[in-house]
C-alpha positions as CSV (number, residue, x, y, z in Angstrom):
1,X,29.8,-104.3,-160.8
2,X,26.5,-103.9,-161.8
3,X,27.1,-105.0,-165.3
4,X,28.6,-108.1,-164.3
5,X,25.7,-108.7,-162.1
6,X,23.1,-107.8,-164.9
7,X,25.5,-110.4,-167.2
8,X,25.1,-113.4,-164.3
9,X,21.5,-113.0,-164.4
10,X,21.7,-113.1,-168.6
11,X,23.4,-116.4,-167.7
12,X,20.6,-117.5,-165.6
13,X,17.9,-116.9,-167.9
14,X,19.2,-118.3,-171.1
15,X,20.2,-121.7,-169.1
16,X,16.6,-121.9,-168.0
17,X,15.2,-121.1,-171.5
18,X,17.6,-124.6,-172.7
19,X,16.7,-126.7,-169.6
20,X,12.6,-126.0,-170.7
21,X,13.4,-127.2,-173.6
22,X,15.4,-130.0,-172.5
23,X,12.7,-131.0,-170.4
24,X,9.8,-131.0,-173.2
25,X,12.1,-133.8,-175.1
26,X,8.7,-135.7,-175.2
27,X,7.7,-133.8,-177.6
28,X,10.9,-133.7,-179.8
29,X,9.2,-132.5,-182.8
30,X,7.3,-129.6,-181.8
31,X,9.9,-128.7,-179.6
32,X,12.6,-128.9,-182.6
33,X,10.0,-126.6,-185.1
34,X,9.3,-124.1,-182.6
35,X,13.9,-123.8,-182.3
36,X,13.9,-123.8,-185.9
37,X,11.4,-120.7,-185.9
38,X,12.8,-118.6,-183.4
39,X,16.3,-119.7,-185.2
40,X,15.4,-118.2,-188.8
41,X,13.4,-115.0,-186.8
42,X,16.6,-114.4,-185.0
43,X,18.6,-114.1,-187.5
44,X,16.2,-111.7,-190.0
45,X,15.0,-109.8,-187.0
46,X,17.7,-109.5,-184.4
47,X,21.2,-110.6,-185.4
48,X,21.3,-108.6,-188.8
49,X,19.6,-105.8,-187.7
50,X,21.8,-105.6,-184.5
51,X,24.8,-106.2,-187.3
52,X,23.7,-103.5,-189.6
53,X,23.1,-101.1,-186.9
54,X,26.8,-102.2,-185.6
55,X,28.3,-101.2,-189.5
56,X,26.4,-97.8,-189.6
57,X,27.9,-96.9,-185.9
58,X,31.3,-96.6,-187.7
59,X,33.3,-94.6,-189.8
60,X,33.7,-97.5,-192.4
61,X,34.2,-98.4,-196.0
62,X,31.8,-102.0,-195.9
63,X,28.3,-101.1,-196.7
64,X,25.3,-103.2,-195.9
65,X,26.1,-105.4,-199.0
66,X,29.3,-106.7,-197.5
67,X,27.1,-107.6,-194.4
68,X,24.9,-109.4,-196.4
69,X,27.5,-110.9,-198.3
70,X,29.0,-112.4,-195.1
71,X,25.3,-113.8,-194.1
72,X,25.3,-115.5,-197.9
73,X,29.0,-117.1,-197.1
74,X,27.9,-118.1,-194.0
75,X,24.9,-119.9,-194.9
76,X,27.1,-121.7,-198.1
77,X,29.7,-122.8,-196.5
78,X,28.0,-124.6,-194.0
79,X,25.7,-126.2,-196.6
80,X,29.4,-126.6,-198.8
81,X,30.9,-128.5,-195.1
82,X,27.9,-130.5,-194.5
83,X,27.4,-131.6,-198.3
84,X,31.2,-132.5,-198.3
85,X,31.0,-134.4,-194.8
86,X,27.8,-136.6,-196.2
87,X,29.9,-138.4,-199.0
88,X,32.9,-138.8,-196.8
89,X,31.8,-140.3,-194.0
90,X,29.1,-142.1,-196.1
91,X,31.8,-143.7,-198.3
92,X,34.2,-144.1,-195.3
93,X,31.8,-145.3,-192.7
94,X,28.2,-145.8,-193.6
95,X,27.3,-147.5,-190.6
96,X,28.5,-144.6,-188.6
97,X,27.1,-142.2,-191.2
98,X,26.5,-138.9,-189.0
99,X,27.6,-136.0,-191.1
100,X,25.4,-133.1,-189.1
101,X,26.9,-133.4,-185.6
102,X,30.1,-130.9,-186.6
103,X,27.7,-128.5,-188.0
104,X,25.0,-128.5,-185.0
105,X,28.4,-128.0,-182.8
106,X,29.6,-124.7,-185.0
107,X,25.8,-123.3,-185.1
108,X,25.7,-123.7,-181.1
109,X,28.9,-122.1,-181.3
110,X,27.6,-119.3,-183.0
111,X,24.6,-118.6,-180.9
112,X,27.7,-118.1,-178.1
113,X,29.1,-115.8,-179.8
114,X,26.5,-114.0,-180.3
115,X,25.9,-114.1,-176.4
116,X,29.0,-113.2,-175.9
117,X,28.4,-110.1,-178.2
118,X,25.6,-109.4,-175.8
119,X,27.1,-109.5,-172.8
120,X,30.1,-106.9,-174.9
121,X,26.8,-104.7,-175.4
122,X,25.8,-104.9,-171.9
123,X,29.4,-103.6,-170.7
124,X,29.5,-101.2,-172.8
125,X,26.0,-99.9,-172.6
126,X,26.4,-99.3,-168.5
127,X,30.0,-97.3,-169.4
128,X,28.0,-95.4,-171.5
129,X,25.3,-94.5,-168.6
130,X,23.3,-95.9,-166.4
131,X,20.0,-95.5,-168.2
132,X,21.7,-96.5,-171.6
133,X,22.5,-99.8,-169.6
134,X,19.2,-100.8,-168.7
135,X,17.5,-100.2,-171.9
136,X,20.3,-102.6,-173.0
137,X,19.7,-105.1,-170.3
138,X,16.0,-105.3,-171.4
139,X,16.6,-105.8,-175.0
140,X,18.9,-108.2,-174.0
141,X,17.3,-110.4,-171.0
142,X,14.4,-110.6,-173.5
143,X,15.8,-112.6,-176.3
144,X,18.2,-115.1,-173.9
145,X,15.3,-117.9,-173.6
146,X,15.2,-117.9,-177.6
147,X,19.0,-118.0,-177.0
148,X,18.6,-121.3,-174.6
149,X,16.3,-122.7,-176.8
150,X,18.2,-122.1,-179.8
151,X,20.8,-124.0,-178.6
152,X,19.5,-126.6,-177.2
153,X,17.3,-127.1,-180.1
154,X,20.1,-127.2,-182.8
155,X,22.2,-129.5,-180.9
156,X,19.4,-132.1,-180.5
157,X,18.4,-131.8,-184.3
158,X,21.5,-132.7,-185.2
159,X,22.0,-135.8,-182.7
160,X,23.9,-134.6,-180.4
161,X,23.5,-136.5,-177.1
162,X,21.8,-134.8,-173.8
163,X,25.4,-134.5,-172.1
164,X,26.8,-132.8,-175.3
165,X,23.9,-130.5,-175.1
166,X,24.0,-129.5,-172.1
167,X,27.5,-128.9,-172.1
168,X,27.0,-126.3,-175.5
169,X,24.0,-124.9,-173.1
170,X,26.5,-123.9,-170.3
171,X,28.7,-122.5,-172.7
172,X,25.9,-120.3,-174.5
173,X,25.1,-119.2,-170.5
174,X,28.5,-118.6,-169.9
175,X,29.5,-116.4,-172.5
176,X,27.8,-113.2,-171.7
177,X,29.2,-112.9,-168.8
178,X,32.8,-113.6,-170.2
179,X,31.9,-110.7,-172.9
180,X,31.4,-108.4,-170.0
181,X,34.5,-109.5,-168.6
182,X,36.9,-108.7,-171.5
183,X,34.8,-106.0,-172.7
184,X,37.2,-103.4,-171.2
185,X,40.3,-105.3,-171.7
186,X,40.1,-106.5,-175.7
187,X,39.1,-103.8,-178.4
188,X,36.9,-105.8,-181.1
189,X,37.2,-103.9,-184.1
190,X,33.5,-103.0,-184.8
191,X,33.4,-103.7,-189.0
192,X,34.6,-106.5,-188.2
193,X,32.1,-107.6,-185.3
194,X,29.7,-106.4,-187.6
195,X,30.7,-109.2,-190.8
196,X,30.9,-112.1,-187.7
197,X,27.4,-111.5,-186.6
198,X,26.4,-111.5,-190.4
199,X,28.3,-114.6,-190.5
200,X,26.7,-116.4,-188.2
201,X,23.3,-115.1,-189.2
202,X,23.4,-117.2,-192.4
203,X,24.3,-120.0,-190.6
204,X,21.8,-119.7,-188.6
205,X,19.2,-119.5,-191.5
206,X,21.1,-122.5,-192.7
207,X,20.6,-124.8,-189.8
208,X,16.8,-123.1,-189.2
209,X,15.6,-124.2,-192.6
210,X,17.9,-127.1,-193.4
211,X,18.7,-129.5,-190.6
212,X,15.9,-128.2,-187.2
213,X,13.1,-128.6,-189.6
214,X,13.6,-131.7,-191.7
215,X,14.8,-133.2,-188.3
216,X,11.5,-131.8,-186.8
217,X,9.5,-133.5,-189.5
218,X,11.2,-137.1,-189.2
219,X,10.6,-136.6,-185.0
220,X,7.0,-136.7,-185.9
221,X,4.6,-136.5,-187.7
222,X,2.0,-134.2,-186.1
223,X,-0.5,-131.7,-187.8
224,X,1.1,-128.9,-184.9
225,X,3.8,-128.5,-186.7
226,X,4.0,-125.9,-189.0
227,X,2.2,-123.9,-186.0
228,X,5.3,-124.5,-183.7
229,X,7.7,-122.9,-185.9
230,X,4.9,-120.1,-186.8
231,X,4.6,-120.1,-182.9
232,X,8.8,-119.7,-182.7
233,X,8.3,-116.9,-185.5
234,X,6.1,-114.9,-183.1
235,X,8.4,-115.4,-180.1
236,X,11.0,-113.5,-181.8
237,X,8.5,-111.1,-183.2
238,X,7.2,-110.4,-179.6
239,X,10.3,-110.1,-178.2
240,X,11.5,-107.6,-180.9
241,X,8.4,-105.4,-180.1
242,X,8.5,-105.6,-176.7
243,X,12.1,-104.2,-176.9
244,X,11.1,-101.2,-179.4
């Protein structure tokens, strides 16, 4: 019980984190650069780590180069999907041209399933002990506003509409709680857990650097900007301290 109560308050937390942002749409641009930073942090200082530290748990025969590996594929493809959707939909409908929506839809995705991974953690932490389970609550209530924010932030680089957004932003708030749900009923093999964080971690990178920051950019054109995604950069940095 009190795992699924810790997981409905994970819920609660990374829903407010996307409604801020939501709210600061005024100010689109810094809003975006800030996502973009705590996007790219994430994934270099919390998703592979949390990945890497998932492999090494296990009695396995993938190293830390297949995780990386995974983070590399996940990164191309994405670029490889987005590339190919820019020529078809530019030759097949260029007034409709909008080749980035599917991809801002699979990286909000992934930020889900990385929640949901959380809210796995958080079930299995408080099975573990009660003290192992609120050292994992912290580490995780901490990064769930950079979770909302993610979110909401890749969705709306990648023009998505506000009732799309906030539909992937229920979802995201959603899914830890799920995870604590099925925790004790479906065995994720952890290796594999392991690649799909690394996965999504280079698809994170991708949309970080290629689609939140150029989008960023063409929002506005304001001499803040680099210091919003430096400022998103810090978050995660904070965050990762505060945890250790």
């Amino acid at each position: 019980m009190t795992a699924l109560l810790v997981s409905g308050a994970t819920c609660l937390v990374t829903l407010g984190g996307g409604l801020l942002v939501l709210r600061l749409q005024a100010y689109r641009g810094l809003v975006l650069a800030f996502c973009a930073g705590v996007l790219v942090a994430g994934a270099l200082m919390d998703v592979i780590p949390d990945a890497l530290q998932l492999l090494e748990s296990t009695q396995t025969s993938w190293h830390h180069h297949h995780l990386l590996f995974a983070c590399s594929l996940g990164f191309l493809v994405f670029y490889l999907f987005e590339h190919g959707a820019h020529h078809s939909e530019e030759r097949d409908h260029p007034a409709r041209y909008n080749h980035s929506c599917q991809v801002g839809t699979w990286g909000a995705a992934g930020i889900s399933m990385h929640s949901f991974f959380d809210g796995v953690a958080i079930g299995s932490a408080f099975q573990a002990g009660g003290e192992i389970g609120w050292v994992v609550t912290a580490a995780v209530l901490l990064h769930k506003i950079a979770d909302g924010a993610s979110t909401v932030g890749v969705m709306l680089g990648t023009q998505h509409s506000t009732r799309a957004t906030t539909a992937m932003l229920v979802v995201a708030s959603l899914a830890p709680l799920v995870g604590t749900l099925l925790q004790s009923a479906v065995t994720i093999p952890t290796p594999m857990l392991a690649l799909a964080l690394g996965w999504f971690a280079g698809v994170f990178l991708y949309l970080g650097a290629s689609s939140l920051l150029p989008t960023a950019h063409e929002s506005g054109h304001s001499r803040w900007l680099p210091l919003a995604t430096l400022a998103g950069v810090a978050f995660v940095y904070l965050v990762q301290r505060l945890v250790e």
